[in-house]
C-alpha positions in Angstrom: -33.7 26.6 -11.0 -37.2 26.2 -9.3 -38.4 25.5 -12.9 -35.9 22.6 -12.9 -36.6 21.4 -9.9 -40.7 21.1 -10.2 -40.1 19.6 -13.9 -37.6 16.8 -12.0 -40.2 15.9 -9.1 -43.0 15.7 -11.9 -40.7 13.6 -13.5 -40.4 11.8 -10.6 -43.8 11.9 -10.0 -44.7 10.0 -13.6 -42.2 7.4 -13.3 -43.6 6.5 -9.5 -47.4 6.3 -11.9 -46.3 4.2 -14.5 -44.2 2.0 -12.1 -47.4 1.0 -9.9 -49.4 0.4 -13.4 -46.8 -1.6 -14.3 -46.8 -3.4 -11.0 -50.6 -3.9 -11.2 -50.5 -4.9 -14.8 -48.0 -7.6 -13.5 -50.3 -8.7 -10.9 -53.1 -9.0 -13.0 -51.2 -11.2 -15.9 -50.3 -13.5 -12.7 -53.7 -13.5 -11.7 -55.0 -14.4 -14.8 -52.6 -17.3 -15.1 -53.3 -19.0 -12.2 -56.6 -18.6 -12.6 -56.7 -19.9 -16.4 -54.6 -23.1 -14.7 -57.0 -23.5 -12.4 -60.1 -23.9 -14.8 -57.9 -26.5 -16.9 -57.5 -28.9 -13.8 -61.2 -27.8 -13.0 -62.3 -29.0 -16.2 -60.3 -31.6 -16.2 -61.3 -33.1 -13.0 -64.7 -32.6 -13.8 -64.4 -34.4 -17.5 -62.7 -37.7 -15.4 -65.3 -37.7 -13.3 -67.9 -37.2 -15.8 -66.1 -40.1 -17.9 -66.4 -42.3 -14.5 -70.8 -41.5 -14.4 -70.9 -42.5 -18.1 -68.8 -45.3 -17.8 -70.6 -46.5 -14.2 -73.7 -45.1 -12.9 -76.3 -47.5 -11.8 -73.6 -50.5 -12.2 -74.3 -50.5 -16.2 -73.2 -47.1 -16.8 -74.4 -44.7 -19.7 -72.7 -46.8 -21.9 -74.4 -49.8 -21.2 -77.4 -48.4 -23.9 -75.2 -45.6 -25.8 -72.6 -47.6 -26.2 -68.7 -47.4 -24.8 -68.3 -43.7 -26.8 -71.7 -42.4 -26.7 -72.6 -43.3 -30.4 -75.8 -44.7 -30.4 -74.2 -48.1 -32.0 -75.9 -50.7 -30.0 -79.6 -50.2 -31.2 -81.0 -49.0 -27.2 -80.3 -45.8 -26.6 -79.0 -43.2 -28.9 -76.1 -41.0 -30.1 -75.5 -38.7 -27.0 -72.0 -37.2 -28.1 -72.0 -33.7 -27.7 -75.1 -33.3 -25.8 -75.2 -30.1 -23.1 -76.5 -30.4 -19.4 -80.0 -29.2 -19.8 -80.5 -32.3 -22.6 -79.5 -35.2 -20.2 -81.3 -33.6 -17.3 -84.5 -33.5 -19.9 -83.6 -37.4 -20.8 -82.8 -38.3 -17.1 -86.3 -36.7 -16.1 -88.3 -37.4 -18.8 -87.5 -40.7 -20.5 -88.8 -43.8 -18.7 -86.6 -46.4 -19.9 -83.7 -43.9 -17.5 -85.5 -44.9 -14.4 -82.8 -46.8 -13.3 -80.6 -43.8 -13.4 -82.8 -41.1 -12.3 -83.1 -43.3 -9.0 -79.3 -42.8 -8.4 -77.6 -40.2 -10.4 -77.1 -36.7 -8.2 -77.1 -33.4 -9.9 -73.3 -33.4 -9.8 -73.3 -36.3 -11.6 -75.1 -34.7 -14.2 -73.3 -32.0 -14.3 -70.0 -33.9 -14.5 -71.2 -36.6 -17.4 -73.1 -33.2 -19.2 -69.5 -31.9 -19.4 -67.8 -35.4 -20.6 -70.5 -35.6 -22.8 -70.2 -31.8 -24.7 -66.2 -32.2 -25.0 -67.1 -35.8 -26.9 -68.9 -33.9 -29.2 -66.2 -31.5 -29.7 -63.7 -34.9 -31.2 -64.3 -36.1 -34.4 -63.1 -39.9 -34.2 -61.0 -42.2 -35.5 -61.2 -45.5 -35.0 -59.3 -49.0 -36.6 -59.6 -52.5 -35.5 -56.8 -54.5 -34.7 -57.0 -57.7 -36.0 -54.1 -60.3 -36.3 -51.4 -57.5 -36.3 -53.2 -55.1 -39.2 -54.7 -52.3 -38.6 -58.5 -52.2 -40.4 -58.6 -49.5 -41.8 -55.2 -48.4 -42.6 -55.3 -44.9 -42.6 -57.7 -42.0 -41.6 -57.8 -38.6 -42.7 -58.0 -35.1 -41.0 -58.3 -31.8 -41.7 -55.6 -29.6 -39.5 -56.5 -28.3 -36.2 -59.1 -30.8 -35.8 -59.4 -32.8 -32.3 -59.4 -36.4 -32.5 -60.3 -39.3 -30.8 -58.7 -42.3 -32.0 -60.1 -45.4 -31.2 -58.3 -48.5 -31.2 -60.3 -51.9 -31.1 -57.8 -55.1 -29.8 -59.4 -57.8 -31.9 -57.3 -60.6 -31.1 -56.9 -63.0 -28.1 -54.4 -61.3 -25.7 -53.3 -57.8 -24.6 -51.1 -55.4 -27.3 -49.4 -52.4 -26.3 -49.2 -49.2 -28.9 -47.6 -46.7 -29.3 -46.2 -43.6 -31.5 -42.7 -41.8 -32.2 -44.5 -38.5 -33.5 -47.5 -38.0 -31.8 -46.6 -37.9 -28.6 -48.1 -40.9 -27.5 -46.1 -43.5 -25.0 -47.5 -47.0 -24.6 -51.0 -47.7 -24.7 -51.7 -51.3 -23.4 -55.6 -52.7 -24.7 -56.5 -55.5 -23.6 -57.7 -58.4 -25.6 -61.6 -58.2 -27.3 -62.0 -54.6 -25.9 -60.8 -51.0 -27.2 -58.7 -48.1 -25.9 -58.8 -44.6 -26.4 -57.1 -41.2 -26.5 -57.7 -37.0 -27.5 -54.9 -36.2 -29.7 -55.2 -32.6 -31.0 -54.0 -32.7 -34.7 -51.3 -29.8 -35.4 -52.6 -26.9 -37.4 -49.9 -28.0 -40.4 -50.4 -30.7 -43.3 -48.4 -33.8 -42.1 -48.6 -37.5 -41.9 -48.7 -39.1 -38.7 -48.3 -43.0 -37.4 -49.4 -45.6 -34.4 -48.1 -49.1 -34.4 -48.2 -52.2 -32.2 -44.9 -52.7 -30.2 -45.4 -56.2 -29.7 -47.7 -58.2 -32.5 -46.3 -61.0 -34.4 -47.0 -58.9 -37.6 -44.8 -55.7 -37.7 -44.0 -52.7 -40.0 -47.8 -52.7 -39.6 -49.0 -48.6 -39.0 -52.7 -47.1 -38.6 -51.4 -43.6 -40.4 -53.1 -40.1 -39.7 -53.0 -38.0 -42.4 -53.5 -34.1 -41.8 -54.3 -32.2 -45.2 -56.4 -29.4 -46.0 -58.6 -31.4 -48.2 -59.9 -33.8 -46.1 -63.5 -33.6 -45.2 -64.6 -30.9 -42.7 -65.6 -32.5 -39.2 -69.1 -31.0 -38.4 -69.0 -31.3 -34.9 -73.1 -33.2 -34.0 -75.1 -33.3 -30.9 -78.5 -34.8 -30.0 -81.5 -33.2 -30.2 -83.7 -33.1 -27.0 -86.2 -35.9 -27.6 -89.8 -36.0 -26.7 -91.2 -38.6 -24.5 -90.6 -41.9 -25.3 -89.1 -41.1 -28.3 -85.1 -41.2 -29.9 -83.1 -37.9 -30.0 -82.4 -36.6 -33.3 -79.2 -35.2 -34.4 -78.4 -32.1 -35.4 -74.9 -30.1 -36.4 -73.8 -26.9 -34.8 -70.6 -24.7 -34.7 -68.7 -23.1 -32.1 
């Protein structure tokens, strides 16, 4: 009977054990959670405001010499797309023409455009110009799992809204002569996916994404530091 007993309160004894693990495993899951949440509005607070340095510093903004999506397509400054924080501190610092920033820009703003700047280089894009109704080009293809950024340039003369039934996207209103643009992550299955213009003379028009397995690999690129008065090469890298 005493044998009984003692094996019942060890019994006891486990149970009460695994109970508070259990409990502490529980609280650490939660924990966890709320902290992962809290890095994803972290990060994406920091990424708008990064977006709103490159966009406005010093009245012209980064993109007034790297162009509107940090591509290096307006012949001043160059491709800047995936570039981390110690390369545009070494470009704020050390090229002359970025006087007119370096007066101005804090090192939170640095930080916060570094950031907007390394998640660009992360999205391969994908880009069509809208022009009388038609999409130029057509179509644009992906490879599954890759992150996007789809461009769309309004060509014409007044405002168009777009939008898509299968990509989650609602209503995406581009003024006229200027572009608009949005992340879409592309599903990790092959599929064939569509934007369109709600309100454009021309319909049954569609700028089509196809994601298959064979199209070309996006190799994400980011600038090389350059020297002094010098442009910044480019380089590819992986995660």
């Amino acid at each position: 009977m005493i044998r009984n007993l003692a094996d019942i309160k060890m019994t006891q004894f486990i149970n009460l054990n695994l109970t508070k693990r259990l409990i502490a495993f529980c609280a650490l899951l939660i924990t966890a959670h709320v902290a992962s949440a809290q890095d994803a509005a972290l990060d994406t607070e920091l990424l708008a405001q990064g977006e709103e340095v490159y966009n406005t510093i010093a009245g012209i903004g980064c993109k007034g010499c790297h162009g509107e999506y940090a591509e290096g397509d307006l012949g001043v400054g160059p491709f800047t797309r995936g570039a981390n924080e110690g390369m545009v501190s070494a470009a704020v610092n050390g090229i002359g023409e970025m006087i007119v920033v370096k007066n101005v820009i804090t090192d939170e703003q640095i930080t916060s455009v570094s950031a907007y700047l390394n998640y660009l280089g992360t999205a391969q894009v994908a880009r069509s110009l809208v022009k009388r109704g038609r999409f130029l080009p057509e179509v644009f293809s992906a490879r599954p799992g890759t992150r996007l950024q789809l461009i769309l340039q309004n060509g014409g003369f007044e405002a168009h809204t777009f939008k898509s039934d299968n990509m989650g996207i609602e209503d995406i209103e581009i003024d006229a002569r200027t572009s608009g643009n949005l992340i879409w992550e592309a599903p990790e299955q092959e599929g064939t996916y569509s934007l369109y213009c709600t309100d454009c003379k021309l319909v049954d028009q569609y700028f089509t994404i196809n994601i298959n397995a064979s199209a070309p690999e996006f190799r994400k690129v980011a600038p090389g530091i350059a020297s002094k008065g010098t442009q910044a090469g480019l380089y590819l890298y992986e995660e």
